[in-house]
Backbone as JSON, one array per atom type, in Angstrom:
{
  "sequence": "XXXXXXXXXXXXXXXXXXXXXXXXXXXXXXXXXXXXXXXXXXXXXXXXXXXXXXXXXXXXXXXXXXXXXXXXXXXXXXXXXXXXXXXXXXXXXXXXXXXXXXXXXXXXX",
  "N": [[0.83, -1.18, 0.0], [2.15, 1.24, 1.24], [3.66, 1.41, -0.98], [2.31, 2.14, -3.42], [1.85, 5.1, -2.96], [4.2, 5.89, -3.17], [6.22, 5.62, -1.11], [8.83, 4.11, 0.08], [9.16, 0.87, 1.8], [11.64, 0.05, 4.24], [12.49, -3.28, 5.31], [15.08, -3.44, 7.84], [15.53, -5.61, 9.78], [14.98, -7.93, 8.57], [16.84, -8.67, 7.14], [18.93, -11.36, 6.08], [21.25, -12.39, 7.66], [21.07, -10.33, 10.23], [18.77, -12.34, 11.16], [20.31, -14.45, 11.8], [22.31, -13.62, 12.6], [21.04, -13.29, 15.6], [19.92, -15.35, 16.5], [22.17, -16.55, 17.34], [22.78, -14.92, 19.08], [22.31, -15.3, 23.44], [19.09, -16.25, 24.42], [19.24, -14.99, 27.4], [20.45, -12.55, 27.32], [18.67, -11.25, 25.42], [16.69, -9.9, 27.13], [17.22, -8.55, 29.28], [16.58, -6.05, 29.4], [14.23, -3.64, 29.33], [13.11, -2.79, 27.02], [12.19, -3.78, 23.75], [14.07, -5.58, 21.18], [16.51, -4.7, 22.21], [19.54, -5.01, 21.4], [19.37, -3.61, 18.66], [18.74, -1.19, 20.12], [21.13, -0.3, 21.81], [23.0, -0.34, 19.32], [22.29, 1.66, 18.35], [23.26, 4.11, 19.6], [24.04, 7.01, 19.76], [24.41, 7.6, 17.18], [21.5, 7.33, 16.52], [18.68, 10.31, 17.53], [17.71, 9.77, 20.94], [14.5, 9.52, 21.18], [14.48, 8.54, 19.0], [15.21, 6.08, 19.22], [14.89, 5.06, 21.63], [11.83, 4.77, 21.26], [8.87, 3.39, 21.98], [7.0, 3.06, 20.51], [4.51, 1.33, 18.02], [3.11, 1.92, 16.05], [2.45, 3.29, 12.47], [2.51, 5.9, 11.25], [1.14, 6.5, 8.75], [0.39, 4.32, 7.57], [-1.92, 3.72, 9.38], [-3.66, 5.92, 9.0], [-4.61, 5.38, 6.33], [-5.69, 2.33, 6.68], [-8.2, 3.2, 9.12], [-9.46, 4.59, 6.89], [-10.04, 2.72, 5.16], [-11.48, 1.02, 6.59], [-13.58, 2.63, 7.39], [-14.73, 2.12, 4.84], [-15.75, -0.31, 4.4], [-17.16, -0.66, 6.61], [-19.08, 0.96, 5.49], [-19.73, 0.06, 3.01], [-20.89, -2.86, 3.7], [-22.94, -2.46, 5.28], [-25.1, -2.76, 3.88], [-25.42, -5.62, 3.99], [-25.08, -6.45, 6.45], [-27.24, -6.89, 8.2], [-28.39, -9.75, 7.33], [-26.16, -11.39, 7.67], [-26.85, -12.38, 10.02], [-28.58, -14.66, 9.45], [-26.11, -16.55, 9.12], [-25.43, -19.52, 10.58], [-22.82, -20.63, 11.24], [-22.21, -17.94, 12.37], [-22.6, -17.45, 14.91], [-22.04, -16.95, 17.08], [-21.75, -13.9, 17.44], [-22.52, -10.83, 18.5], [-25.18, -9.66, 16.71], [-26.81, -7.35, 17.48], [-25.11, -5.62, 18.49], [-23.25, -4.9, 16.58], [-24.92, -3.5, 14.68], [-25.41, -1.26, 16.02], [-23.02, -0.33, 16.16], [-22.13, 0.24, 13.43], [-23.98, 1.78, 12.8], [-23.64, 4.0, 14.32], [-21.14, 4.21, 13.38], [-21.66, 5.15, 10.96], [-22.92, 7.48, 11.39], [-21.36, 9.44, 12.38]],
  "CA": [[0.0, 0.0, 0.0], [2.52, 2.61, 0.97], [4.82, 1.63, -2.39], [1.2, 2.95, -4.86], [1.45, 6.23, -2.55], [5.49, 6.64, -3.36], [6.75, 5.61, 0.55], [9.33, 2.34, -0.1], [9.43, 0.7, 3.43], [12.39, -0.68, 4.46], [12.75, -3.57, 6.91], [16.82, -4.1, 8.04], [15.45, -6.62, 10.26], [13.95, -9.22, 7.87], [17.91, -8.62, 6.51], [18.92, -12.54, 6.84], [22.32, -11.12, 7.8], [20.58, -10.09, 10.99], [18.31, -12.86, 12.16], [21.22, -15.32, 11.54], [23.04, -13.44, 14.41], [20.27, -13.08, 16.04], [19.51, -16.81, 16.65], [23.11, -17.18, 18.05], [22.36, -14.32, 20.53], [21.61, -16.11, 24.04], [18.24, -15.1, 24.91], [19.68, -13.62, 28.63], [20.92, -11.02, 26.81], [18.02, -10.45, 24.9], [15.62, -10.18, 28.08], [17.83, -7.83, 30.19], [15.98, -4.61, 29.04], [12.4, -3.48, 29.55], [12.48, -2.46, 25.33], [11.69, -4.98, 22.57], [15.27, -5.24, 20.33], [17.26, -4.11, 22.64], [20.71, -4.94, 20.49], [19.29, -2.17, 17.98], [18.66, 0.22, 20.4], [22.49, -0.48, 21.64], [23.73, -0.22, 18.21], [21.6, 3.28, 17.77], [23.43, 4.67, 21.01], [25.28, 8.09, 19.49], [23.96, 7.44, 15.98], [19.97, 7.88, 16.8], [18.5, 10.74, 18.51], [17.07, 8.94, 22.02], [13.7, 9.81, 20.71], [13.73, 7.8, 17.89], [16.22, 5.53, 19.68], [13.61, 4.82, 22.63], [10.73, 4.81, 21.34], [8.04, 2.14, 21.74], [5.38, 2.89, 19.72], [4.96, 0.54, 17.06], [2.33, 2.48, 15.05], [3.12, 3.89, 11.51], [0.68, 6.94, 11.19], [0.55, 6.59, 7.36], [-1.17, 2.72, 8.2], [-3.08, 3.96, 10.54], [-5.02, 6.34, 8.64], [-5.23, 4.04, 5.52], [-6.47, 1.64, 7.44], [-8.95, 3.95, 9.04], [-10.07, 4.95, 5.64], [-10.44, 1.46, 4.61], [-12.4, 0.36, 7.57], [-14.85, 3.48, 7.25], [-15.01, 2.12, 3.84], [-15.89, -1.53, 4.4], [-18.14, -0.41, 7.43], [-19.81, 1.74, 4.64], [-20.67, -1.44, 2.25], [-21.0, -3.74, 4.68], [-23.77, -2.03, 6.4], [-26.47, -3.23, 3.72], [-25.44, -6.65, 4.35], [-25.02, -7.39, 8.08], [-28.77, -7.57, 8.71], [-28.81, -10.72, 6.36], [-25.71, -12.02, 8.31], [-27.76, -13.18, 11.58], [-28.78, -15.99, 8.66], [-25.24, -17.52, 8.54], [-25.11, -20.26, 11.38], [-21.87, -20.1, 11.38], [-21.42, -16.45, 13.25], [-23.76, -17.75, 16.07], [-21.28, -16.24, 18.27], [-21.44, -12.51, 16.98], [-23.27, -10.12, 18.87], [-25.5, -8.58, 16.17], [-27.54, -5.87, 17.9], [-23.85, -4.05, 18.71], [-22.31, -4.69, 15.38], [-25.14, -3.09, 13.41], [-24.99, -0.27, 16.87], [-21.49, -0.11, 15.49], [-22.14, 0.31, 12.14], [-24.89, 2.98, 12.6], [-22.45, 4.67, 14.63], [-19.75, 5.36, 12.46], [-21.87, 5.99, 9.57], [-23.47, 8.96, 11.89], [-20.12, 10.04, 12.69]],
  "C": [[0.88, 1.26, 0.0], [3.37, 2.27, -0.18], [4.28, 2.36, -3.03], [1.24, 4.25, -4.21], [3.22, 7.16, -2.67], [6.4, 6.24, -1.94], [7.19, 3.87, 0.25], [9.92, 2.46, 1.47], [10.51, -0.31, 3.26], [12.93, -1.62, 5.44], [14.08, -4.25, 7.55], [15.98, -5.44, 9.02], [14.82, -8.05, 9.83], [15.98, -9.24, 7.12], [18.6, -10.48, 7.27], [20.17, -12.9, 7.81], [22.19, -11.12, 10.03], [20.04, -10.71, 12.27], [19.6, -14.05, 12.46], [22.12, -15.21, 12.95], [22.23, -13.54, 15.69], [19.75, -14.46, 16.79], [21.03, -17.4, 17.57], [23.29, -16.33, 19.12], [21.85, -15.21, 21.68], [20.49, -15.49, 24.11], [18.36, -14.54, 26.48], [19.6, -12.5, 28.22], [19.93, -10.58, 26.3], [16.66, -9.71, 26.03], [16.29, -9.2, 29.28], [16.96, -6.06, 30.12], [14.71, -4.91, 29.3], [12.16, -2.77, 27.76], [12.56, -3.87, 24.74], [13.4, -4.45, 21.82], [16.22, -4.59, 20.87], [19.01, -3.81, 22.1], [20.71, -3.84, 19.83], [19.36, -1.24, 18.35], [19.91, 0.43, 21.21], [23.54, -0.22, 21.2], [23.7, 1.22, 18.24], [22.45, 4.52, 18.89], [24.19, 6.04, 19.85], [24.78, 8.6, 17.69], [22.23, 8.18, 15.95], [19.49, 9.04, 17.45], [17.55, 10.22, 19.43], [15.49, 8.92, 22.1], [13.21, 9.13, 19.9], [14.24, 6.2, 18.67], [15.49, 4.44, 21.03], [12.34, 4.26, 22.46], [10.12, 3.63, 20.77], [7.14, 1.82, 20.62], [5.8, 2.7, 18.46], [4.02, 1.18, 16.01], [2.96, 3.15, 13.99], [1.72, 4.49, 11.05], [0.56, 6.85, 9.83], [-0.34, 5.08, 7.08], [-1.84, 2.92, 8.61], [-4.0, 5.03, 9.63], [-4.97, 5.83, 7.04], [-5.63, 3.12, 6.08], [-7.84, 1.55, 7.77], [-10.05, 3.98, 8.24], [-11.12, 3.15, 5.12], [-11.5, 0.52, 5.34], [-13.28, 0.96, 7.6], [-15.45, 2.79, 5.9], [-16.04, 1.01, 3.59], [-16.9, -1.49, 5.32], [-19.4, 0.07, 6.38], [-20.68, 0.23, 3.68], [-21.27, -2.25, 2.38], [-22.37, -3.82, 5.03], [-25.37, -2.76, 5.46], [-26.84, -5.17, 3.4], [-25.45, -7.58, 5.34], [-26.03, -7.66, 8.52], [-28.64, -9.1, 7.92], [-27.06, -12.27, 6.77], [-25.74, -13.08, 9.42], [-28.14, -14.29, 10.7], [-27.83, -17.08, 8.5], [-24.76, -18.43, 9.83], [-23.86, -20.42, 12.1], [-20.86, -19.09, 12.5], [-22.59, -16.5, 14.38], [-22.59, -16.81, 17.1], [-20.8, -14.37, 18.03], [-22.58, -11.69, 17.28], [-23.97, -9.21, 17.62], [-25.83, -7.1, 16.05], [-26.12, -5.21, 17.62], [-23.0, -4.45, 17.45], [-23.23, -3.7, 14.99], [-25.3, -1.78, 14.58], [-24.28, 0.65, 15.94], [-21.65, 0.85, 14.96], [-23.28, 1.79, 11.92], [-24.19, 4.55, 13.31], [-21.8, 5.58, 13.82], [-21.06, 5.43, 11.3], [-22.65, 7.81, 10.19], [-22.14, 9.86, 11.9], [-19.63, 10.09, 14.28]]
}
């Protein structure tokens, strides 16, 4: 999705390079920190500013509101089919009343 919008994502950690060492890491070492990847954020010491270097949050705001979009979108289509859902045996376990709530919801805004 972000390549058709021009945004090439790059992930060093899928680099095989990486997990290869990564697998001969003990896991002690990897479990000594209260962050996720702690090696990277190690590496990043002087290089990163502690900001980017730190930080937890795994969200990528250009996903997040495509996403969004795409879920208003699918809520939007959706909506003149979920009455006709309660028919599929199947989704016995799916609160209807508060889906189509939901669904009346966001289309109010």
């Amino acid at each position: 999705m972000g390549y058709r919008h021009g945004v090439e994502y790059r992930y060093p950690l899928l680099d095989r390079r990486i997990i290869e060492f990564m697998l001969r890491v003990p896991s002690e070492l990897l479990c000594v920190t209260d962050y996720f990847r702690p090696l990277l954020r190690e590496v990043g010491v002087g290089l990163l500013p502690e900001e980017v270097r730190l930080n937890t949050s795994k969200s990528d705001p250009f996903t997040v509101i495509r996403c969004q979009g795409f879920t208003g979108m699918q809520l939007w289509l959706s909506w003149g089919e979920a009455g006709r859902w309660r028919e599929i045996q199947n989704l016995g376990f799916v609160d209807f009343d508060s889906l189509l709530n939901d669904i009346e919801s966001y289309r109010r805004g």
